[in-house]
PyMOL commands that place a pseudoatom at each C-alpha (Angstrom):
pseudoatom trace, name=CA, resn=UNK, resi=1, chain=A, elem=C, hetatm=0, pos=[-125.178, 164.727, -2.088]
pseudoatom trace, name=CA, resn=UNK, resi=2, chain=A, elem=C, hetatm=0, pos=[-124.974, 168.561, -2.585]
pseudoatom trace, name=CA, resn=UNK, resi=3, chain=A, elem=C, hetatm=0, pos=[-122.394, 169.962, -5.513]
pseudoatom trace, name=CA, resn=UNK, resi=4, chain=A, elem=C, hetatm=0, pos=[-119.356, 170.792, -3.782]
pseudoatom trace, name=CA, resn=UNK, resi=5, chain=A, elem=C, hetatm=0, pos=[-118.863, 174.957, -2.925]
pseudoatom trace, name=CA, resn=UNK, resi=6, chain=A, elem=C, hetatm=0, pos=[-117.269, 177.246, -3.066]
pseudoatom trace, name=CA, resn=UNK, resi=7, chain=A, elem=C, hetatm=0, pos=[-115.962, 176.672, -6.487]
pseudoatom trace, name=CA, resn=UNK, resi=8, chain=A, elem=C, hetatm=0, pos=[-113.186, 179.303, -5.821]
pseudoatom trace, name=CA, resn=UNK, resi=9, chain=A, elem=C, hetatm=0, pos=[-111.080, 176.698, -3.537]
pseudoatom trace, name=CA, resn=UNK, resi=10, chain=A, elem=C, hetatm=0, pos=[-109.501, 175.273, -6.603]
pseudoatom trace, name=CA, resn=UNK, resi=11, chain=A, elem=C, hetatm=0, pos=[-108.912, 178.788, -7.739]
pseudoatom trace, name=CA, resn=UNK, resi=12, chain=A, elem=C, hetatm=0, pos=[-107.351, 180.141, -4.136]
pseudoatom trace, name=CA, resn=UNK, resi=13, chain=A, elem=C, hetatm=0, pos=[-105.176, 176.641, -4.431]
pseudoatom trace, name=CA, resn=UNK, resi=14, chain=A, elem=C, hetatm=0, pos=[-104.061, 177.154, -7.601]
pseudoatom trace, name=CA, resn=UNK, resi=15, chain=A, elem=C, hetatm=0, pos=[-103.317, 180.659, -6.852]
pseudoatom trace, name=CA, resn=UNK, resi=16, chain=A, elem=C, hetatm=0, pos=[-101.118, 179.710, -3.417]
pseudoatom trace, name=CA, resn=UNK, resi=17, chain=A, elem=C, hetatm=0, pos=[-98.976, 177.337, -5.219]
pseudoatom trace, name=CA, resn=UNK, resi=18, chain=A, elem=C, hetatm=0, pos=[-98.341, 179.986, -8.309]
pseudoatom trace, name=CA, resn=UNK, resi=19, chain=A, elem=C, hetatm=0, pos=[-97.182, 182.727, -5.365]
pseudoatom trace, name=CA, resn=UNK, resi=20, chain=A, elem=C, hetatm=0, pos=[-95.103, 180.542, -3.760]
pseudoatom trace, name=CA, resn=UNK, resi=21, chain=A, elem=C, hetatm=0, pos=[-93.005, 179.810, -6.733]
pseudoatom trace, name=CA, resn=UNK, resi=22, chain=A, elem=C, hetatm=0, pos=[-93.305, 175.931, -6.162]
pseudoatom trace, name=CA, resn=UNK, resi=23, chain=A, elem=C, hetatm=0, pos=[-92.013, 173.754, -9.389]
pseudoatom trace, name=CA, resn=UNK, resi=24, chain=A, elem=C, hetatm=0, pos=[-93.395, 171.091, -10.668]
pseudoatom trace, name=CA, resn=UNK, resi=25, chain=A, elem=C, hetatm=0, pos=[-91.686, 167.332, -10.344]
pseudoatom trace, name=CA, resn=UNK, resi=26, chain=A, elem=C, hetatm=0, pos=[-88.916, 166.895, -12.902]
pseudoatom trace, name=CA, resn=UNK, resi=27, chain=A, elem=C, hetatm=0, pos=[-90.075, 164.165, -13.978]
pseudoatom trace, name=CA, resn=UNK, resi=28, chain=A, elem=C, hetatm=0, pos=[-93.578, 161.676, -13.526]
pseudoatom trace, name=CA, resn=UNK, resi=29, chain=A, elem=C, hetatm=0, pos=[-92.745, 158.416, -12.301]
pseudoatom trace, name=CA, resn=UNK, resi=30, chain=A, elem=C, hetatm=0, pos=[-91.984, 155.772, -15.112]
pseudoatom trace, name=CA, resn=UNK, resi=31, chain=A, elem=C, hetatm=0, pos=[-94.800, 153.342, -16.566]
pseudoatom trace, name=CA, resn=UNK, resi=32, chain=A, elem=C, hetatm=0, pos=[-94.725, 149.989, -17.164]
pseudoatom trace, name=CA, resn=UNK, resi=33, chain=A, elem=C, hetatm=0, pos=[-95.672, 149.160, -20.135]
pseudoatom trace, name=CA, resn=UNK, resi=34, chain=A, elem=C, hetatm=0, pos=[-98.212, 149.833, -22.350]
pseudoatom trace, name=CA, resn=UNK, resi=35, chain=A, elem=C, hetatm=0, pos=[-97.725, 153.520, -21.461]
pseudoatom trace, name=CA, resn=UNK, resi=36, chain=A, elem=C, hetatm=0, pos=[-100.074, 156.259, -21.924]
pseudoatom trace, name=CA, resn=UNK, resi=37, chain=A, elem=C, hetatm=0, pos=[-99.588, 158.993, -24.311]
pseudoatom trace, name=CA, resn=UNK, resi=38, chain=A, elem=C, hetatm=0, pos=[-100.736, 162.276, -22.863]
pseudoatom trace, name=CA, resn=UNK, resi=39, chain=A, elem=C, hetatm=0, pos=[-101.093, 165.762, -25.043]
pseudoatom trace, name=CA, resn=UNK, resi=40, chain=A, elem=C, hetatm=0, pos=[-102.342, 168.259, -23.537]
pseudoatom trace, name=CA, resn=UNK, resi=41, chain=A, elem=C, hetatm=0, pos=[-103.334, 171.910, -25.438]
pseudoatom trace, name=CA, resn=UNK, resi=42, chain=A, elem=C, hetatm=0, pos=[-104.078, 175.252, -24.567]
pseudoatom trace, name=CA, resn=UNK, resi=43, chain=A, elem=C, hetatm=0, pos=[-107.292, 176.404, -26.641]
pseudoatom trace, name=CA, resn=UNK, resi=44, chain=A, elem=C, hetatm=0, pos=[-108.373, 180.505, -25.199]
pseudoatom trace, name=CA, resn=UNK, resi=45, chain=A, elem=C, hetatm=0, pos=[-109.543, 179.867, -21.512]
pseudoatom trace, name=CA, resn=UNK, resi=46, chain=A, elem=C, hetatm=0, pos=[-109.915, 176.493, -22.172]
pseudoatom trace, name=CA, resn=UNK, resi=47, chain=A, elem=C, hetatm=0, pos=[-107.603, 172.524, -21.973]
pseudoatom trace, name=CA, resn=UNK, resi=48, chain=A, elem=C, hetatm=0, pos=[-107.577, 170.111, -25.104]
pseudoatom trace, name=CA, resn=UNK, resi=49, chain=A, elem=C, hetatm=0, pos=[-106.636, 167.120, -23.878]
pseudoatom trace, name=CA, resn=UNK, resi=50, chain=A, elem=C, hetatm=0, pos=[-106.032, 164.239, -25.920]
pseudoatom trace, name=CA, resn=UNK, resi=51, chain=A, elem=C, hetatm=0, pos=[-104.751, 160.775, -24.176]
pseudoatom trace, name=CA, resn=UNK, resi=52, chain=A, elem=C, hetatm=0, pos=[-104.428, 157.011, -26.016]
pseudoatom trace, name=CA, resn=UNK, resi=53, chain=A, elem=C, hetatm=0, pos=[-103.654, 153.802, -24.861]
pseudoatom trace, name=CA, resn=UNK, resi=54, chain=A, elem=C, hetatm=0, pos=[-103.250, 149.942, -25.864]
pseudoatom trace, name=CA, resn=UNK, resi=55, chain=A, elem=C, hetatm=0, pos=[-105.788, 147.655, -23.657]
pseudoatom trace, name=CA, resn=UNK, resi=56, chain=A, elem=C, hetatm=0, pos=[-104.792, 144.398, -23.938]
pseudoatom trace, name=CA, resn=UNK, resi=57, chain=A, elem=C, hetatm=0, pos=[-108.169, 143.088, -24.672]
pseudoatom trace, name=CA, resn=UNK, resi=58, chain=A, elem=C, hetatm=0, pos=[-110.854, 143.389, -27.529]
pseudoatom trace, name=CA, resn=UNK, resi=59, chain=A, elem=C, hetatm=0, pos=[-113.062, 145.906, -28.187]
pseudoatom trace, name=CA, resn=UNK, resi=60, chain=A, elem=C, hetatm=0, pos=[-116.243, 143.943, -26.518]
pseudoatom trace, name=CA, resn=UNK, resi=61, chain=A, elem=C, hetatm=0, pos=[-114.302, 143.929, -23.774]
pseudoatom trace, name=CA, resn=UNK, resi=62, chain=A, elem=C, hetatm=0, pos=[-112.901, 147.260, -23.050]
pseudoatom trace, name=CA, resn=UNK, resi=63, chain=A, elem=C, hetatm=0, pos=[-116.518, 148.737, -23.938]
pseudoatom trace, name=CA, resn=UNK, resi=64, chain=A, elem=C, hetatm=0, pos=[-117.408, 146.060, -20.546]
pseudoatom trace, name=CA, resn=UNK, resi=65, chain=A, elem=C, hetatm=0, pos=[-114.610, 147.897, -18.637]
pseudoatom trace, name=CA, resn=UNK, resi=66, chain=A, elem=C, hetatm=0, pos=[-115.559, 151.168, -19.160]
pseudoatom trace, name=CA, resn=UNK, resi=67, chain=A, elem=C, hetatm=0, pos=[-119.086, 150.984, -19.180]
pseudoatom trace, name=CA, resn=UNK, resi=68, chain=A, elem=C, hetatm=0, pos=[-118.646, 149.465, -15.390]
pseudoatom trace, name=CA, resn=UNK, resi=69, chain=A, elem=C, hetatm=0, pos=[-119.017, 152.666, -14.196]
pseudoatom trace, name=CA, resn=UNK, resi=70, chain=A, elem=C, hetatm=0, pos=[-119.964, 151.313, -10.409]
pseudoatom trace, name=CA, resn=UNK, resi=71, chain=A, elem=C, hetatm=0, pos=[-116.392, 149.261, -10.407]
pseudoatom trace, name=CA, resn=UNK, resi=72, chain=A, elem=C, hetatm=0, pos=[-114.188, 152.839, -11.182]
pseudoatom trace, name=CA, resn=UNK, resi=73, chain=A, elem=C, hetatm=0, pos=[-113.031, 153.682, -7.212]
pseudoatom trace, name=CA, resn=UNK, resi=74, chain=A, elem=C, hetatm=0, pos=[-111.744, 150.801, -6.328]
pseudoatom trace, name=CA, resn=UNK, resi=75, chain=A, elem=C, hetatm=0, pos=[-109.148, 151.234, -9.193]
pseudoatom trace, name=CA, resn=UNK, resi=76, chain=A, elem=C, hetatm=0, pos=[-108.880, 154.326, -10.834]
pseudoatom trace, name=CA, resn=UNK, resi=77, chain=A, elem=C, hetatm=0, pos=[-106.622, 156.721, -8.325]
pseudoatom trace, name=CA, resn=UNK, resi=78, chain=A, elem=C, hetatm=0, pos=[-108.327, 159.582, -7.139]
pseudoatom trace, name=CA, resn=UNK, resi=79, chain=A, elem=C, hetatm=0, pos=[-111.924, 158.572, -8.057]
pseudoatom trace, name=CA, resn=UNK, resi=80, chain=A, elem=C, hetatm=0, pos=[-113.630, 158.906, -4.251]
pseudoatom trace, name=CA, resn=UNK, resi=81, chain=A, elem=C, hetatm=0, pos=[-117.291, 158.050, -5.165]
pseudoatom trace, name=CA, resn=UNK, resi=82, chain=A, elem=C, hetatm=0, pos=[-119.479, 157.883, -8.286]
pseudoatom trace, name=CA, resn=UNK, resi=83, chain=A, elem=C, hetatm=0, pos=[-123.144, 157.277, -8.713]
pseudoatom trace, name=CA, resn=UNK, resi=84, chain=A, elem=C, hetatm=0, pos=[-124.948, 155.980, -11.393]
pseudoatom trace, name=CA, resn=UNK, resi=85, chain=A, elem=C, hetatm=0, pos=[-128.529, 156.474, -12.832]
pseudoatom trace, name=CA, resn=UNK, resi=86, chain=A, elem=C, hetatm=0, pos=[-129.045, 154.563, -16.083]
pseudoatom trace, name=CA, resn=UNK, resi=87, chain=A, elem=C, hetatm=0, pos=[-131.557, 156.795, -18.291]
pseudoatom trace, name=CA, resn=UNK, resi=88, chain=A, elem=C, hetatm=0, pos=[-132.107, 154.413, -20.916]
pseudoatom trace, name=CA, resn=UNK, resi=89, chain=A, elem=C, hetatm=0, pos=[-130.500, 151.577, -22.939]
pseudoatom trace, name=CA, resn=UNK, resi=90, chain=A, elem=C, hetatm=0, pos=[-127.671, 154.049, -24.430]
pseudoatom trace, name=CA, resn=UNK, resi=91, chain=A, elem=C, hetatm=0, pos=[-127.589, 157.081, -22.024]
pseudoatom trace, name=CA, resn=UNK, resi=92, chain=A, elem=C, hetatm=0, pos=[-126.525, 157.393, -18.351]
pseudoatom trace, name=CA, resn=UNK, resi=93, chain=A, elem=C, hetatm=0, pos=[-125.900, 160.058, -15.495]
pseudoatom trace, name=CA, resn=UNK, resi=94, chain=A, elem=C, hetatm=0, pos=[-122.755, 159.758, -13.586]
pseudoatom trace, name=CA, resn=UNK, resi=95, chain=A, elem=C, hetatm=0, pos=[-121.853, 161.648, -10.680]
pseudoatom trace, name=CA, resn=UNK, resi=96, chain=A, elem=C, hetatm=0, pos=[-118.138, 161.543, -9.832]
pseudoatom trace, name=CA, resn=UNK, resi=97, chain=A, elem=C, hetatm=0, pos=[-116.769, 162.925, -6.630]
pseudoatom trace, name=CA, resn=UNK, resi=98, chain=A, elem=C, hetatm=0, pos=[-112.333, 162.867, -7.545]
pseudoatom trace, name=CA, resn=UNK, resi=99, chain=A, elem=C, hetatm=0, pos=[-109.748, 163.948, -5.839]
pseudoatom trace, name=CA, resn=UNK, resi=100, chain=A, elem=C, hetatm=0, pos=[-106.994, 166.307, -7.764]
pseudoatom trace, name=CA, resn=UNK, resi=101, chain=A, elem=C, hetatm=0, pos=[-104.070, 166.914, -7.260]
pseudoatom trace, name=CA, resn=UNK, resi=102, chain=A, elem=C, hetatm=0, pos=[-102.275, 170.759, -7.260]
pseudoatom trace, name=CA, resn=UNK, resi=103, chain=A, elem=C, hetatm=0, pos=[-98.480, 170.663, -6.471]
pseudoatom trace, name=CA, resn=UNK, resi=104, chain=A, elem=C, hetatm=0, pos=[-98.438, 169.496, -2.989]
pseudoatom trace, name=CA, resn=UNK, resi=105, chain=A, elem=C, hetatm=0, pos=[-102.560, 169.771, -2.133]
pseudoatom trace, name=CA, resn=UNK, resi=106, chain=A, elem=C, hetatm=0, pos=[-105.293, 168.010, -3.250]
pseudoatom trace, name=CA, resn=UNK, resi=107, chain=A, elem=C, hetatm=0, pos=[-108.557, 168.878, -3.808]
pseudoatom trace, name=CA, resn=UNK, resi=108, chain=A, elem=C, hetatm=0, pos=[-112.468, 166.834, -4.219]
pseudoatom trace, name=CA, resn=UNK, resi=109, chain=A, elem=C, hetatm=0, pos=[-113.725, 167.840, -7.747]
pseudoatom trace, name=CA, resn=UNK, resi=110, chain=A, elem=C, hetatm=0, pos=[-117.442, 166.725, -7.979]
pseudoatom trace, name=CA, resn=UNK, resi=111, chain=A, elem=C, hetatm=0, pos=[-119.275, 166.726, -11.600]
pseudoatom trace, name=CA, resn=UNK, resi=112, chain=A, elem=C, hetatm=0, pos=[-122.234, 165.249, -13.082]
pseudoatom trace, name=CA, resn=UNK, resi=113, chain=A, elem=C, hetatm=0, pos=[-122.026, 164.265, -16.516]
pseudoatom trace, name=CA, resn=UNK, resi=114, chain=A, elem=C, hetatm=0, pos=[-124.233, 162.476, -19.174]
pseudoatom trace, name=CA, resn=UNK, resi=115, chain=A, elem=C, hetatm=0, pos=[-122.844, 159.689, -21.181]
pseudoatom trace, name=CA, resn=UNK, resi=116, chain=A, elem=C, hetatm=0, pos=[-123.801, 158.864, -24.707]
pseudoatom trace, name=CA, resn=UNK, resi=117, chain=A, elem=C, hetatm=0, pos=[-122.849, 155.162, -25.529]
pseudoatom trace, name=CA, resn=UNK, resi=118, chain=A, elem=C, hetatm=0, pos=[-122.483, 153.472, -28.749]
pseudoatom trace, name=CA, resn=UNK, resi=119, chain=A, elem=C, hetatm=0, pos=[-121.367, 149.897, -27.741]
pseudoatom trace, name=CA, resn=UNK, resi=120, chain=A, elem=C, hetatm=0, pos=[-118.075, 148.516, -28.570]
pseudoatom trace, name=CA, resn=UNK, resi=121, chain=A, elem=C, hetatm=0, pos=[-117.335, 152.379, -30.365]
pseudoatom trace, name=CA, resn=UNK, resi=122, chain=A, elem=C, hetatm=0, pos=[-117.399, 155.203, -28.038]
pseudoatom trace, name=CA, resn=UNK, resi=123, chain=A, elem=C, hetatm=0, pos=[-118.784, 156.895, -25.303]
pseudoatom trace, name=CA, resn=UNK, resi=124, chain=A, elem=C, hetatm=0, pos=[-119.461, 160.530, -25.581]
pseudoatom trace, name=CA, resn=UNK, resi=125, chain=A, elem=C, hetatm=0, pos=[-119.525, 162.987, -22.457]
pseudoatom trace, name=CA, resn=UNK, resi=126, chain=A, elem=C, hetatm=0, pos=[-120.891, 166.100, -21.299]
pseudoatom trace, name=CA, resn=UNK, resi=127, chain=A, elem=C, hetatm=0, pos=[-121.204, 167.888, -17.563]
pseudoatom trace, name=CA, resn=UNK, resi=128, chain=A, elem=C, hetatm=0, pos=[-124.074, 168.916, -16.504]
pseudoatom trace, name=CA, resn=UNK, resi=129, chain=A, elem=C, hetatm=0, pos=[-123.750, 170.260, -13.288]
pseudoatom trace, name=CA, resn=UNK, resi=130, chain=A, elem=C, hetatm=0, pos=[-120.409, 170.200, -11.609]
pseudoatom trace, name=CA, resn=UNK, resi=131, chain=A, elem=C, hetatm=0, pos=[-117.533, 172.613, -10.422]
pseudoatom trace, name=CA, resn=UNK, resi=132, chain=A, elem=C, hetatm=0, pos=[-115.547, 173.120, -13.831]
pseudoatom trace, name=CA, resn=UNK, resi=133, chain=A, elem=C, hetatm=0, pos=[-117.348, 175.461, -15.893]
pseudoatom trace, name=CA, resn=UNK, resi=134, chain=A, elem=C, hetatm=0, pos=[-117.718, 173.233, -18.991]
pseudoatom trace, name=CA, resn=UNK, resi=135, chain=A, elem=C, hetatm=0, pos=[-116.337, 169.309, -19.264]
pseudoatom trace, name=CA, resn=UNK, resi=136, chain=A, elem=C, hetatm=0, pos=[-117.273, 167.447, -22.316]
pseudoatom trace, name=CA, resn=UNK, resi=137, chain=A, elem=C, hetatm=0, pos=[-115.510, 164.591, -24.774]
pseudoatom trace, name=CA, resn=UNK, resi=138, chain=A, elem=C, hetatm=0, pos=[-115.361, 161.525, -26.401]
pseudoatom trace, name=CA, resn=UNK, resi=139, chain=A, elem=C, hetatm=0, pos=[-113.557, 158.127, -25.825]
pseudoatom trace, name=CA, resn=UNK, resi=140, chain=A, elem=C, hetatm=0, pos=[-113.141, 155.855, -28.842]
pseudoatom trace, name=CA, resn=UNK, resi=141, chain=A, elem=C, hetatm=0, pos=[-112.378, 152.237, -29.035]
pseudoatom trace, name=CA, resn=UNK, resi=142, chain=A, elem=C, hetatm=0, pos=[-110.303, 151.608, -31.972]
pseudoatom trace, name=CA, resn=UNK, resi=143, chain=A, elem=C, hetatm=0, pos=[-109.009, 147.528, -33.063]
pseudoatom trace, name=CA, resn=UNK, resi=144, chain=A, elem=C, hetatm=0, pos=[-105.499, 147.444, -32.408]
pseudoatom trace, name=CA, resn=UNK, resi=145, chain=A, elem=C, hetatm=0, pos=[-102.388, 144.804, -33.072]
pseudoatom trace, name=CA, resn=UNK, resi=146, chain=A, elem=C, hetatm=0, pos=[-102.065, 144.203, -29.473]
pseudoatom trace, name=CA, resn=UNK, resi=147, chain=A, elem=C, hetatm=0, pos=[-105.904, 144.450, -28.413]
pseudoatom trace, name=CA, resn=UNK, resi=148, chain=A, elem=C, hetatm=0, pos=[-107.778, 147.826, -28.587]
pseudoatom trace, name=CA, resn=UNK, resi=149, chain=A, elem=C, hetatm=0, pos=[-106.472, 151.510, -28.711]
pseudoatom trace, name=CA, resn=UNK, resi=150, chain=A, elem=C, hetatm=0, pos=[-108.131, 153.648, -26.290]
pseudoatom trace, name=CA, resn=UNK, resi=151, chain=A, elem=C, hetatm=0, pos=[-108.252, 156.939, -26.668]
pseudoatom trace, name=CA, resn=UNK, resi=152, chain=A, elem=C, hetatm=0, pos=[-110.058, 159.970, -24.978]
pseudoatom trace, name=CA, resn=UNK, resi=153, chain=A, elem=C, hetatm=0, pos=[-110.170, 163.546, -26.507]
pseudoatom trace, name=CA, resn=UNK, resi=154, chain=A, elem=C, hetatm=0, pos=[-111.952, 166.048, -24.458]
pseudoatom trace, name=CA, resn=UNK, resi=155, chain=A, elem=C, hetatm=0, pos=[-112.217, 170.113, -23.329]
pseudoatom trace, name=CA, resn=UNK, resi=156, chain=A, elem=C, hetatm=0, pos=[-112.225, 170.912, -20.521]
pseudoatom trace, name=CA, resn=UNK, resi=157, chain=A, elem=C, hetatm=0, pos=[-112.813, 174.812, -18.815]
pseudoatom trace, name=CA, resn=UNK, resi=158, chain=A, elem=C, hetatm=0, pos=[-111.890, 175.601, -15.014]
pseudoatom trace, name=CA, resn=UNK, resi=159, chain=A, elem=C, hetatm=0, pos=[-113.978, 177.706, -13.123]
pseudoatom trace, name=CA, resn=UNK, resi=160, chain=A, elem=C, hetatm=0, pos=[-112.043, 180.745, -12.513]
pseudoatom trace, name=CA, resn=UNK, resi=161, chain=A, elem=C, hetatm=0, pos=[-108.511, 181.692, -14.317]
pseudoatom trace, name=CA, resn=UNK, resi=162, chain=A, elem=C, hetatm=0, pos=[-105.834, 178.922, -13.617]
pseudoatom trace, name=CA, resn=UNK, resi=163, chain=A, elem=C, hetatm=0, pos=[-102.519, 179.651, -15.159]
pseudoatom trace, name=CA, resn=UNK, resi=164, chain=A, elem=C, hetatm=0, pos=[-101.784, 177.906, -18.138]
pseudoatom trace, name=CA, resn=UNK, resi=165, chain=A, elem=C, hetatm=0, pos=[-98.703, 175.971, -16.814]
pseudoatom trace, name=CA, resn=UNK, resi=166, chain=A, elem=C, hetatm=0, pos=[-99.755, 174.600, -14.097]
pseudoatom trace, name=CA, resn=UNK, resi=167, chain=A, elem=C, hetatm=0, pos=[-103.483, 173.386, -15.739]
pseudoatom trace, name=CA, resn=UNK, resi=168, chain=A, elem=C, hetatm=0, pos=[-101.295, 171.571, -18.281]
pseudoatom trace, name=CA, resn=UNK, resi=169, chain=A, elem=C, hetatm=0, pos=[-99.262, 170.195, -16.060]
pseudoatom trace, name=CA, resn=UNK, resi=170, chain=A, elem=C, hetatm=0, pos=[-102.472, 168.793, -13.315]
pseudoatom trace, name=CA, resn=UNK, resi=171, chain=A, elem=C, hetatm=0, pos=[-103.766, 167.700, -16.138]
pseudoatom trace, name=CA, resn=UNK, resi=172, chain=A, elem=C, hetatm=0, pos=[-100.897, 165.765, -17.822]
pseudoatom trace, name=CA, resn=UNK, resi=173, chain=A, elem=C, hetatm=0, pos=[-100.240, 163.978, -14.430]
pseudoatom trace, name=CA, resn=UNK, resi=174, chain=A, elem=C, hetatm=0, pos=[-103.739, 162.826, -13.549]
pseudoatom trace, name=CA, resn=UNK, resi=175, chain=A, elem=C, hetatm=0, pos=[-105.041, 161.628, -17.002]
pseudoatom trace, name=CA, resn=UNK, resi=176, chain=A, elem=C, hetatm=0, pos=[-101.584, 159.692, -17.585]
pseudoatom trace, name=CA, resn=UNK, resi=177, chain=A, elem=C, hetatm=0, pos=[-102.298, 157.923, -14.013]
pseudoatom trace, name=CA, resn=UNK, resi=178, chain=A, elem=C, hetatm=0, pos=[-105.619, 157.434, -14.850]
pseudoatom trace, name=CA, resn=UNK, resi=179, chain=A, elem=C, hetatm=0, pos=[-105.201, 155.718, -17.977]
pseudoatom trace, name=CA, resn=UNK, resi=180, chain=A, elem=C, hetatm=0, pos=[-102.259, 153.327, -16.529]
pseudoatom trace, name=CA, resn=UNK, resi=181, chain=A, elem=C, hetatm=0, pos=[-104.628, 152.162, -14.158]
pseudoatom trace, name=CA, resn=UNK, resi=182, chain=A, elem=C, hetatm=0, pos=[-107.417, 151.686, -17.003]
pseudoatom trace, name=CA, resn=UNK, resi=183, chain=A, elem=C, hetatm=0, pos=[-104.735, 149.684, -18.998]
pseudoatom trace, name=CA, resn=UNK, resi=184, chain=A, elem=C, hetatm=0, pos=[-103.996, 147.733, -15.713]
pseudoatom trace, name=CA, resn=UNK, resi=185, chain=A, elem=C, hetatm=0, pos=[-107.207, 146.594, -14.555]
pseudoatom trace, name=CA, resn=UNK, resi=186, chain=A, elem=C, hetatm=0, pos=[-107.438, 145.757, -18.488]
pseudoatom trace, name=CA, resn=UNK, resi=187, chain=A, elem=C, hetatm=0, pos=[-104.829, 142.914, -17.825]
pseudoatom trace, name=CA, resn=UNK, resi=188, chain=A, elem=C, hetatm=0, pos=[-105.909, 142.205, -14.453]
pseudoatom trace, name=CA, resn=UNK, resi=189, chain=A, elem=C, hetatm=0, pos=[-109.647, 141.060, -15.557]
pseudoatom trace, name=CA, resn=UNK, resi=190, chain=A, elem=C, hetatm=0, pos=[-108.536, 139.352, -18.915]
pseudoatom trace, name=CA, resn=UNK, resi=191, chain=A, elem=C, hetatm=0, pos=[-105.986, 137.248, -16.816]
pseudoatom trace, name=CA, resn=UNK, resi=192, chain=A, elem=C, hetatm=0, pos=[-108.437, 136.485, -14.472]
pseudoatom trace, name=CA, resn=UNK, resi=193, chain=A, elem=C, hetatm=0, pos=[-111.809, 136.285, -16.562]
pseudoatom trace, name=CA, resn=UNK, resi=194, chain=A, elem=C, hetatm=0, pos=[-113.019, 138.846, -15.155]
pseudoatom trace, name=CA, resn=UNK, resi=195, chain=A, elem=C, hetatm=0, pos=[-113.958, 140.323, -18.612]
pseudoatom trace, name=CA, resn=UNK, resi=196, chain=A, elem=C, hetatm=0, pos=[-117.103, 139.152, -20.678]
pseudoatom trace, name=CA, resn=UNK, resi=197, chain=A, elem=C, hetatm=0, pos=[-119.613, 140.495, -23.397]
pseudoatom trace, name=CA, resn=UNK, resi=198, chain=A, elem=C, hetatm=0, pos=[-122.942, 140.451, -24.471]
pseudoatom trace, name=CA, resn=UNK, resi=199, chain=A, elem=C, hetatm=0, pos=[-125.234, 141.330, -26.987]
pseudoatom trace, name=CA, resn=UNK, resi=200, chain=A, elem=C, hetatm=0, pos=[-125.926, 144.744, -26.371]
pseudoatom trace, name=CA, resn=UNK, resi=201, chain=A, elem=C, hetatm=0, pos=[-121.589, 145.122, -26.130]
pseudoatom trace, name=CA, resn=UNK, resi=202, chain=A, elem=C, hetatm=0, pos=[-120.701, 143.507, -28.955]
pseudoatom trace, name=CA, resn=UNK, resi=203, chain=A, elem=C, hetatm=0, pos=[-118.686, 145.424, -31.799]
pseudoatom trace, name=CA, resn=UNK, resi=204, chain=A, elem=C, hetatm=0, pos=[-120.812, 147.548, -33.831]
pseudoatom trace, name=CA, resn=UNK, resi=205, chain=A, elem=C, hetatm=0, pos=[-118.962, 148.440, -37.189]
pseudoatom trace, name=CA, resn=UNK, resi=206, chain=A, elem=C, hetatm=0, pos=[-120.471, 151.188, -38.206]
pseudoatom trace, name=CA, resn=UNK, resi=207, chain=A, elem=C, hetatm=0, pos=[-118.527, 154.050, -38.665]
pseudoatom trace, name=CA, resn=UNK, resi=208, chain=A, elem=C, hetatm=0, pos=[-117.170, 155.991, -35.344]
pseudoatom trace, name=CA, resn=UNK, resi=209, chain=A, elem=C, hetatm=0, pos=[-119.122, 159.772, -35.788]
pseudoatom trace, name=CA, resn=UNK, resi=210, chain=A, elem=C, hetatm=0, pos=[-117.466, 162.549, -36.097]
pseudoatom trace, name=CA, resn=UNK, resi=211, chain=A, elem=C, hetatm=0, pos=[-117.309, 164.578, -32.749]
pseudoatom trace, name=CA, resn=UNK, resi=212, chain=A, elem=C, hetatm=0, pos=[-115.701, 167.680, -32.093]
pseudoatom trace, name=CA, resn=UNK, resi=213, chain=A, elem=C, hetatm=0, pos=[-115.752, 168.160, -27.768]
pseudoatom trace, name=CA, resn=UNK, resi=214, chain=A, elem=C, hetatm=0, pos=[-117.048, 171.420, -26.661]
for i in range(1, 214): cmd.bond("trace and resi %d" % i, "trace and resi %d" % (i + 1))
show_as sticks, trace
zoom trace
């Protein structure tokens, strides 16, 4: 499937909703617990977005989760299509195809992005080809009281200027409803053992790298 174009619709969206003079909600819709913690940065041109989250399973088992790349529309919102291509044993191409969300209009976002695993520890990420002008990150699976802490740090650069308020605030919403729904299915497969490991997922204790997104 061809990279979506022209790049410049988010831009012209973005742009209609900031000449209108439309606000934002007052408030997102409350989370049932374990919420999401969302912090979003403006860095120059680009987003810093850091998001964490309690999973209430172990680490072998949220590395399953998120490494079941395939599984990802049917329950994160937004996420239309995705296609997979496994390079080797610890590196794989995702495409994503996602549908964002500006004020009152939405929008398909497609990027391609390599992923960097190191099982049971993190995944690192980096687009390739895509319609934002750089993507790249990190999510980290740390032990936990209550099961594992998830947590995702990334940068991310639009194509075009989009004003600083209103990137934070796309951003806030869709990684905080992205990550409920992560912590969600979570549940869903532990209660229903749905959730398993194997070798090649099991907890690896060496030291989590040091990894600054760019």
């Amino acid at each position: 499937m061809a990279l979506i174009e022209p790049r410049r619709h988010l831009l012209l969206l973005l742009l209609l909703c900031c000449d209108a003079d439309a606000q934002a909600p007052d408030k997102m819709p409350a989370f049932e617990k374990p919420a999401p913690v969302v912090n979003i940065k403006r860095q120059g041109s680009s987003f810093i977005v850091h998001a964490a989250v309690i999973l209430p399973v172990t680490r072998c088992e949220a590395y399953a989760l998120l490494t079941d790349y395939a599984s990802q529309p049917s329950y994160i919102p937004g996420m239309l299509e995705i296609g997979v291509e496994r390079i080797s044993e610890t590196v794989v191409k995702v495409r994503q195809l996602v549908e964002a969300h500006v004020l009152f209009f939405s929008i398909d976002v497609e990027i391609v992005l390599v992923m960097e695993e190191m099982p049971g520890r993190y995944i690192t990420f980096r687009q390739t080809e895509g319609d934002l002008e750089s993507y790249s990150g990190i999510w980290t699976l740390l032990d936990a009281a209550e099961g594992t802490k998830l947590t995702y740090d990334a940068e991310l650069l639009f194509a075009g200027y989009v004003p600083g308020f209103l990137g934070k605030m796309v951003l806030e919403d869709e990684s905080a409803k992205r990550f409920e729904a992560v912590a969600k299915e979570a549940g869903a497969r532990k209660a229903g053992g749905r959730l398993s490991c194997n070798s090649a997922q099991s907890e690896n204790d060496a030291p989590v790298s040091r990894y600054t997104a760019r």
